[in-house]
C-alpha positions as CSV (number, residue, x, y, z in Angstrom):
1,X,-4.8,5.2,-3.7
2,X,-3.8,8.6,-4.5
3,X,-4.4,11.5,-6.9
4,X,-5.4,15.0,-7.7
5,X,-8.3,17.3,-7.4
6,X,-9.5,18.0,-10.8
7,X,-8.1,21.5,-10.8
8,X,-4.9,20.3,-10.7
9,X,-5.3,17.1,-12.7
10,X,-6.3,19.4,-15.5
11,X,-3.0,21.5,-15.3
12,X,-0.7,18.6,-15.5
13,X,-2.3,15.2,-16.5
14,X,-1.3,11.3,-16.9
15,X,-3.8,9.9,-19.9
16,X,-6.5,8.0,-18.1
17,X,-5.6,4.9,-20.4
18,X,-2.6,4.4,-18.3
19,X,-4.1,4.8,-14.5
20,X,-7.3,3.6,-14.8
21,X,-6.1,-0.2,-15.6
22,X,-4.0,0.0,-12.1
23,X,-7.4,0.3,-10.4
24,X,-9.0,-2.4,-11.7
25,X,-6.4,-4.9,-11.2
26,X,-6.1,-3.6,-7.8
27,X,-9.4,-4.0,-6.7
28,X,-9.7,-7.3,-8.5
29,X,-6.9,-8.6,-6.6
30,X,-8.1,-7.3,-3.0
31,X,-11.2,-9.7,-3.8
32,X,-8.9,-12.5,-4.8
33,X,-7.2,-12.1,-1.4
34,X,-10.2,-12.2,0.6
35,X,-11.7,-15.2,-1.4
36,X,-8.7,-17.4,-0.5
37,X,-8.7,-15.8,3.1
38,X,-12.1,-17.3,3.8
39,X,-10.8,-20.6,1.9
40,X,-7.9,-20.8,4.0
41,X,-8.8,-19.4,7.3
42,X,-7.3,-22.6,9.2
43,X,-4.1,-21.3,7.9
44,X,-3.6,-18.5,10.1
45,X,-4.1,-20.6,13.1
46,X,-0.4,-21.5,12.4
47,X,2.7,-21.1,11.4
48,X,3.3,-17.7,9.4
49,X,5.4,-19.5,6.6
50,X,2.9,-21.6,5.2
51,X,2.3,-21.6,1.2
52,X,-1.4,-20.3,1.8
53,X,-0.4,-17.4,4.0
54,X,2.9,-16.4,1.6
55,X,0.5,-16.3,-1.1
56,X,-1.9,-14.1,0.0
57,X,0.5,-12.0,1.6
58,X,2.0,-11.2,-1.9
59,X,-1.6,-11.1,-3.8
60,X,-2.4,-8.2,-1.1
61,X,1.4,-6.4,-1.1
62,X,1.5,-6.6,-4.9
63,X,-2.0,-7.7,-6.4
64,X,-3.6,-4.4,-4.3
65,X,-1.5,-2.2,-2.6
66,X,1.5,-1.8,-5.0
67,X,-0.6,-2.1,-8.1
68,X,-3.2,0.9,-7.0
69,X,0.0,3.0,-6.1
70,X,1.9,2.7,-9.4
71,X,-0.8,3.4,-11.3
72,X,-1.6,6.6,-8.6
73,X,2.0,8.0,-8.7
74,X,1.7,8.3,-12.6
75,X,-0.8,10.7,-12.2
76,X,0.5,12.3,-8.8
77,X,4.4,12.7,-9.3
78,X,3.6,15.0,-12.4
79,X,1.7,16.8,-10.2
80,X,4.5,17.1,-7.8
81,X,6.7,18.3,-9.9
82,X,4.7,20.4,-12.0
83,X,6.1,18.5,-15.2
84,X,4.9,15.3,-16.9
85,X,5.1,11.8,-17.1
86,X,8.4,11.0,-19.2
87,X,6.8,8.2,-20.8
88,X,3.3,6.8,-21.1
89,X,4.3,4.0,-22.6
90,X,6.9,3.0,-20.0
91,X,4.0,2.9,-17.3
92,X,2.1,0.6,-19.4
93,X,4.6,-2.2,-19.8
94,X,5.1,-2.0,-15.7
95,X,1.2,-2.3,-15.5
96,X,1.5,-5.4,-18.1
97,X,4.6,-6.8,-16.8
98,X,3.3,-6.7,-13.3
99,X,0.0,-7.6,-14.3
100,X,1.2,-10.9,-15.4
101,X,4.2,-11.8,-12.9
102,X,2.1,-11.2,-9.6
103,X,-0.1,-14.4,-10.4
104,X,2.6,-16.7,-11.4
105,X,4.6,-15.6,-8.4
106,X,1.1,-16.2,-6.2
107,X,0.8,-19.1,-7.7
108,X,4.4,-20.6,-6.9
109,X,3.4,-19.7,-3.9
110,X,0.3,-21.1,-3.1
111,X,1.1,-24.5,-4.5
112,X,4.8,-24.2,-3.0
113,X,6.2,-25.0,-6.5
114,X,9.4,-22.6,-6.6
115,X,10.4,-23.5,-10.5
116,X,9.6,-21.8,-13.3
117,X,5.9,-20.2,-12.0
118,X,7.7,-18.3,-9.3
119,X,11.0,-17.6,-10.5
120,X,9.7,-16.2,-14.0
121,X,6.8,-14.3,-11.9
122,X,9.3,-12.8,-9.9
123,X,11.1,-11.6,-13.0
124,X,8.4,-10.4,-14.4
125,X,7.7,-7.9,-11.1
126,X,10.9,-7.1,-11.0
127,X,11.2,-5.7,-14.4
128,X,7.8,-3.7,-14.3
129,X,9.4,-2.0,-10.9
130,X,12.6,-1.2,-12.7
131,X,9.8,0.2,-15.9
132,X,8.2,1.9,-13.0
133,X,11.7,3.6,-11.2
134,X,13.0,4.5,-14.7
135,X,9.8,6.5,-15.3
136,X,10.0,8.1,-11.5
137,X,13.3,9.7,-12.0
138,X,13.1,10.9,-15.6
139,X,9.9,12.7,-14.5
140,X,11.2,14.1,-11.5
141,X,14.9,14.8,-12.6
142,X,13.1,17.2,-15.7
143,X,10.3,17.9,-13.5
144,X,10.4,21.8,-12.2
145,X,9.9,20.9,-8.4
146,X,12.6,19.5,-6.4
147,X,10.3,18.9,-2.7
148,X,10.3,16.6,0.2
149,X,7.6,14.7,-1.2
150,X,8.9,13.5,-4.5
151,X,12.1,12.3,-2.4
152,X,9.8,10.2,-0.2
153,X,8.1,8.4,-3.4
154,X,11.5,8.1,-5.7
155,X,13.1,6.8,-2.3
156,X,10.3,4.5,-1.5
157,X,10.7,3.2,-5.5
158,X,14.4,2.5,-4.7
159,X,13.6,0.6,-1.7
160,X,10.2,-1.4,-3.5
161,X,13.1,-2.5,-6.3
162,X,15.4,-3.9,-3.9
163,X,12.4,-5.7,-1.6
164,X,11.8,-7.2,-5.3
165,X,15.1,-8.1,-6.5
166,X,16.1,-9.5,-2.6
167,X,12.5,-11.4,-2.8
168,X,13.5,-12.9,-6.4
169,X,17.0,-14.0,-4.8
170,X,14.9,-15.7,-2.0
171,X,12.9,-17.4,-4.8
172,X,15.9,-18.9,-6.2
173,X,17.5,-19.8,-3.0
174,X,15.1,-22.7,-2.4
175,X,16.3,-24.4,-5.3
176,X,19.7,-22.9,-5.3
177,X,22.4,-22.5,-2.6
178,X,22.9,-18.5,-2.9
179,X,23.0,-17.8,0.6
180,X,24.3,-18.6,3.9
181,X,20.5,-19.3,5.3
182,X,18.1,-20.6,4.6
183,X,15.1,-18.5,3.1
184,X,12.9,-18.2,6.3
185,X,15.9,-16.9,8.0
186,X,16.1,-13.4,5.9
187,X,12.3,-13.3,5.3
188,X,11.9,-10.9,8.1
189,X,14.5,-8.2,6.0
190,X,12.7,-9.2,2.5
191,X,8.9,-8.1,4.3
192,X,10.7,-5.3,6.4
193,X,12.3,-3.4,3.5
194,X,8.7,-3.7,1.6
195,X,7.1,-2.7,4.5
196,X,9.0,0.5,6.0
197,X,11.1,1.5,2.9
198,X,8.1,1.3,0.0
199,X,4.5,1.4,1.9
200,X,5.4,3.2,5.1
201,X,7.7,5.8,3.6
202,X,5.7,6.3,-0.3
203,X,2.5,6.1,2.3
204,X,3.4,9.1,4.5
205,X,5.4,11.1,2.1
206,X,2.5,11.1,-0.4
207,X,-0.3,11.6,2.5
208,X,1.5,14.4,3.9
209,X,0.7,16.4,1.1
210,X,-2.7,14.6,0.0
211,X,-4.5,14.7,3.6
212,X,-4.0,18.6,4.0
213,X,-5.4,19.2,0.2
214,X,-8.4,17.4,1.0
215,X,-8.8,18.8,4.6
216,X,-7.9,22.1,2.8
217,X,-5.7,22.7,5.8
218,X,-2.5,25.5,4.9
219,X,-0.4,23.3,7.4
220,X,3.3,22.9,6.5
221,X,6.5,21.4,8.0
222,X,9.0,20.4,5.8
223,X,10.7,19.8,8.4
224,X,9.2,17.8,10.3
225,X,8.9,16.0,7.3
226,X,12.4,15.9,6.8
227,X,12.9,14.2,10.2
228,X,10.5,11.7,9.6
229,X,12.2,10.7,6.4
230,X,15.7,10.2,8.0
231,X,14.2,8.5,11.1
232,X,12.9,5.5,8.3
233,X,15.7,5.3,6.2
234,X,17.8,5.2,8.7
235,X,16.1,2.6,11.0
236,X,15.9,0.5,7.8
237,X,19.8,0.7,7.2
238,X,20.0,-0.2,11.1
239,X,18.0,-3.0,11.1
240,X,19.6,-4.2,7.7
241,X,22.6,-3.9,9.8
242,X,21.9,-5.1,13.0
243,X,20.1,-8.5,11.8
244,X,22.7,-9.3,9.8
245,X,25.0,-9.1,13.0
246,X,25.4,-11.9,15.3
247,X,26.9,-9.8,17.7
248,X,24.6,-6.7,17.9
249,X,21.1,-8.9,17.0
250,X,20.2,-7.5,21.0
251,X,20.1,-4.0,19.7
252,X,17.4,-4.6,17.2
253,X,14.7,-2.8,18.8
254,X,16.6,0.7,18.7
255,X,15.5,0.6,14.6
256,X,12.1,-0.4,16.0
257,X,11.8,2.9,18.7
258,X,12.9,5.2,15.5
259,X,10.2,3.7,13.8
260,X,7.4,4.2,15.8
261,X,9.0,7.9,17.2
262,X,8.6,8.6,12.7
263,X,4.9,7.5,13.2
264,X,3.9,9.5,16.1
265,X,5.7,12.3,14.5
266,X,3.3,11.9,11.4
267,X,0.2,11.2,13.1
268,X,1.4,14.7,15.0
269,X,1.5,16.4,11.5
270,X,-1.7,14.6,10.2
271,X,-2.9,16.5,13.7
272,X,-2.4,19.6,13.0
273,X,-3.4,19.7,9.3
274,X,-6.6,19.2,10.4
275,X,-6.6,21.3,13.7
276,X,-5.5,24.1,10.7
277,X,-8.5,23.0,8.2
278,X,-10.4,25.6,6.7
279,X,-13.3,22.8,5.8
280,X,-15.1,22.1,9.3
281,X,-16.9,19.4,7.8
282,X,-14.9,15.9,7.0
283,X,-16.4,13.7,4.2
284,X,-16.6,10.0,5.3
285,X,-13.8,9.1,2.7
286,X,-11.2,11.4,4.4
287,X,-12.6,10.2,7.9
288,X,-11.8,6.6,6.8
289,X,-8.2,7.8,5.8
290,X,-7.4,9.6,8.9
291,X,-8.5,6.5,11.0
292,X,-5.7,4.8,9.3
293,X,-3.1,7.4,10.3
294,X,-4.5,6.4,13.7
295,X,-4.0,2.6,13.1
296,X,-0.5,2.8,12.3
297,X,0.9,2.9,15.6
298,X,-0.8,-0.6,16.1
299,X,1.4,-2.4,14.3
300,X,4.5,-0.8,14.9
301,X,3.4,-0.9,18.9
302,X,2.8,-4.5,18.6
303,X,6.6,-5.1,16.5
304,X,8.0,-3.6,19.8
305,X,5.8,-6.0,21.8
306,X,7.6,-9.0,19.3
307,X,10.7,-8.0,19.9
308,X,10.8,-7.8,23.3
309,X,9.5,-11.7,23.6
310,X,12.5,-12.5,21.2
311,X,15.0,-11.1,23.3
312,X,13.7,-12.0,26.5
313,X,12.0,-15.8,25.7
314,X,14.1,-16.6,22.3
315,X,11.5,-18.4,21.1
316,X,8.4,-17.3,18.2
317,X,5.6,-15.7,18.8
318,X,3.9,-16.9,15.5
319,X,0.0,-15.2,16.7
320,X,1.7,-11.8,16.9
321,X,3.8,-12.3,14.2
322,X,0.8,-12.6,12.1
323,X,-1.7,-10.6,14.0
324,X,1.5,-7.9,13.4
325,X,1.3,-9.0,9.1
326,X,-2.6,-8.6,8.9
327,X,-2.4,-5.1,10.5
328,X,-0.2,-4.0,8.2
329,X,-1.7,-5.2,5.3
330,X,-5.1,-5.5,6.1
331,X,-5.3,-2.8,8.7
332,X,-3.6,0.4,7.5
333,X,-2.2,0.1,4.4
334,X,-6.6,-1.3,3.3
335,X,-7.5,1.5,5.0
336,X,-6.3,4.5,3.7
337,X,-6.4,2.9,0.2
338,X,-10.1,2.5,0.8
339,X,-10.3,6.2,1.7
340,X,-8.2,7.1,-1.2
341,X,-9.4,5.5,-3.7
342,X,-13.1,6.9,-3.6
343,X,-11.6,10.5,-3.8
344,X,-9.5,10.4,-6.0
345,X,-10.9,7.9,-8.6
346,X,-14.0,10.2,-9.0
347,X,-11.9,12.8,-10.1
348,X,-10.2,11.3,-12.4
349,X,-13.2,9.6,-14.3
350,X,-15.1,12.9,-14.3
351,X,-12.0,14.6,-15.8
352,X,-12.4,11.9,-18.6
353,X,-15.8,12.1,-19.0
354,X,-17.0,15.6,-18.3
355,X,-13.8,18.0,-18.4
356,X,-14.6,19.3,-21.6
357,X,-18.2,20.4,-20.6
358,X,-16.6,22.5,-17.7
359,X,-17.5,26.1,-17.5
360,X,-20.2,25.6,-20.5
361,X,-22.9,22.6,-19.7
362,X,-24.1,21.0,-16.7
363,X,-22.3,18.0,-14.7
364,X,-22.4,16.0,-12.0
365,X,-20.3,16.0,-9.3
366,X,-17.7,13.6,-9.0
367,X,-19.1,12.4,-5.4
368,X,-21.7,11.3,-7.3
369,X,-20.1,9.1,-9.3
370,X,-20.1,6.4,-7.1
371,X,-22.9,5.1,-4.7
372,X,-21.7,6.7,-1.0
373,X,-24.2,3.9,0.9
374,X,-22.6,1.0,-0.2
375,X,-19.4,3.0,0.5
376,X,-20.3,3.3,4.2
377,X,-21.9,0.0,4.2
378,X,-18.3,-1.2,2.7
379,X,-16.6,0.9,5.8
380,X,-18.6,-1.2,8.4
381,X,-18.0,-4.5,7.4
382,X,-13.9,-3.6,6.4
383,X,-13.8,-2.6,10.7
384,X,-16.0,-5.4,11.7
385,X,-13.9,-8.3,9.4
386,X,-10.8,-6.2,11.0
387,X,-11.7,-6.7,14.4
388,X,-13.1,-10.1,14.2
389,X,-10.1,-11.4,12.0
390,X,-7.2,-10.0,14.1
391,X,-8.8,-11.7,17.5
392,X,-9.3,-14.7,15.8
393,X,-5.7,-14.7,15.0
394,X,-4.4,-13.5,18.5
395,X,-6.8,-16.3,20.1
396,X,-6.5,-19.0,17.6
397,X,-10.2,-19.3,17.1
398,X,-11.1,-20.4,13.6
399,X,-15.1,-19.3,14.3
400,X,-13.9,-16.0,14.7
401,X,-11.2,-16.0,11.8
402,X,-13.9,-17.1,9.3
403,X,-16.5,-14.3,10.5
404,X,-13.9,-11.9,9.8
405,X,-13.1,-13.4,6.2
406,X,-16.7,-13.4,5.6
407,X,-16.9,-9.8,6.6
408,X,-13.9,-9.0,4.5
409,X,-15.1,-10.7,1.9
410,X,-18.0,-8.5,1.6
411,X,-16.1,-5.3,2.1
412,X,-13.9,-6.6,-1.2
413,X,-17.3,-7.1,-3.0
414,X,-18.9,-4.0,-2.7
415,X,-15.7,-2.2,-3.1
416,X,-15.0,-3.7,-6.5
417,X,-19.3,-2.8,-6.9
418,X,-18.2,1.0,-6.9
419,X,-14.6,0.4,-8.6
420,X,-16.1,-1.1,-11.3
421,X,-19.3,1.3,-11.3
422,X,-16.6,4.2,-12.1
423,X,-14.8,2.7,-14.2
424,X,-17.4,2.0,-16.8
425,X,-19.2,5.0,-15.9
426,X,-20.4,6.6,-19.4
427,X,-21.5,10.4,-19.8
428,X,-25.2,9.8,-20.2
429,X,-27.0,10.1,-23.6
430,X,-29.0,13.5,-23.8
């Protein structure tokens, strides 16, 4: 989802070996999730707690999004820093330890079988996240640069090990009494702590620096920055808080309004880095990122919308709860990770393959690397499948839901057609 320019990646460098592997499994599991989307459309016509749904949910928050963002922040935090990793090899046992617990754990899921698949899958994640947090503040505690933007990723690593270590204790509660609820009842915390305290926070402290590089913008405002920070953490502290109340529950949606006040104040700063950008014209990759930053507020408008109904009806709203789910997922987090990936995964293969020839032989450029029509034609179909998906969801129509899995479908396919083209991409025999 993220890295560096090759400039900088050849100042202060993470060993292919260890980021490349991230990518694959990413992209290998978006395609997973979209396969079992079209096989389980019906699904999403319900209930959002259904085995099908839970499972998916976790192949796309762990299988894709988490997976292309650890293996990303081993190459960017260095960067950050302006250190190195502090250990190579402790960013390969996350990647393995992850790599295998994420499909046990889907698989409890799917099947609804909460014994040993899910429980020793969710050991397995929760052990490569502590690999993963270990490495984080080793590198940045020796690391030279002490910046807003390495807080927001070690922060965001805090809160991804305790969605993981909650979501294990969860696991565990279905066959063992450990809490006062039952599971459904503290699912909303378990998604919520993922959701703002490791995507939305690692997402906009690392973009904040990554979208004016690429714009070539000379915007700053740590302190705006700043704010936005304490606006999450603190509405995640307040909703942690207020949920758990049975006196104060009525209150929830002040968390909610700080929320959404932190994303208009990022799409504000994403704003002006390109109203300051010294490169007029936008490649289609950035475009595609910067229409995420856009799509955040969708979600967060709609939580609002869900809360609101709560208070006022008491009773679920289980199409906007999971029209609000796919958004996240499926709407922003997908999108900027498409955008992401296909400039910053360039650079990184060309630094493997053709760094050494820099300066003193001819090579291509790292836009070149991939095929940039089945890109666009993968950026079509990803806003048609969103589109058609989400009103299938909000109207209960199962033609429309399987249209948009089809369509998302594809989008997986030929994303994983340039993934894959990169990553066996060979400096060709002269």
């Amino acid at each position: 989802m993220f890295g560096v320019p090759v400039s900088s990646v050849a100042q202060k460098t993470t060993s292919h070996k260890v980021v490349l592997p991230f990518y694959g499994y990413a992209a290998a599991s978006l395609f997973a999730a979209a396969l079992l989307i079209l096989a389980n459309s019906a699904a999403f016509t319900g209930h959002y707690f259904h085995p099908r749904i839970l499972a998916i949910t976790h192949i796309l928050a762990l299988g894709w999004a988490t997976m292309i963002i650890l293996g990303a922040s081993h190459q960017l935090v260095p960067i950050l820093v302006e250190g190195s990793l502090y250990s190579e090899k402790l960013a390969m046992a996350s990647f393995i330890l992850a790599g295998l617990g994420i499909p046990l754990l889907s698989y409890g899921f799917y099947y609804f079988e909460m014994g040993w698949p899910a429980k020793w899958g969710g050991r397995l994640v929760v052990l490569a996240i502590l690999c993963y947090l270990i490495n984080l503040f080793k590198s940045i505690s020796r690391g030279k640069q002490d910046n807003v933007h390495a807080l927001f990723v070690f922060t965001a690593g805090l809160w991804l090990f305790i969605t993981a270590f909650f979501g294990l204790v969860l696991v565990y509660n279905f066959t063992y009494t450990l809490l006062s609820e039952d599971t459904l009842h503290y699912l909303p915390l378990h998604a919520h702590t993922g959701i703002l305290g490791w995507f939305l926070l690692l997402v906009m402290g690392v973009a904040s620096r990554l979208i004016p590089m690429f714009l070539i913008s000379k915007y700053r405002n740590p302190r705006l920055l700043w704010l936005i920070y304490l606006l999450i953490n603190t509405a995640l502290l307040g909703f942690f808080f207020l949920y758990l109340s049975t006196v104060l529950i009525n209150l929830i949606f002040i968390p909610a309004l700080m929320v959404l006040a932190a994303v208009f104040l990022f799409i504000y700063y994403c704003y002006r880095a390109y109203q300051a950008r010294l490169r007029k014209r936008v490649d289609p990759q950035v475009r595609i990122s910067l229409f995420s930053v856009g799509l955040l507020a969708l979600p967060w408008m709609l939580l609002l919308i869900l809360i609101g109904l709560l208070l006022r009806n008491g009773g679920e709203q289980t199409s906007l709860a999971l029209a609000y789910g796919f958004l996240v997922f499926f709407g922003w987090i997908t999108a900027i990770i498409l955008g992401m990936t296909f400039k910053t995964l360039p650079f990184i293969v060309w630094n493997k393959t053709y760094h050494h020839l820099a300066g003193i032989g001819r090579t291509p450029n790292p836009k070149d690397l991939f095929h940039d029509g089945i890109f666009r034609v993968m950026v079509l179909a990803y806003l048609a499948g969103l589109i058609f998906f989400t009103a299938g969801i909000l109207a209960v129509q199962l033609f429309l839901l399987q249209a948009g899995a089809v369509l998302l479908l594809g989008t997986a396919a030929l994303y994983n057609w340039n993934v894959f083209k990169l990553l066996f991409h060979k400096k060709p025999v002269t």
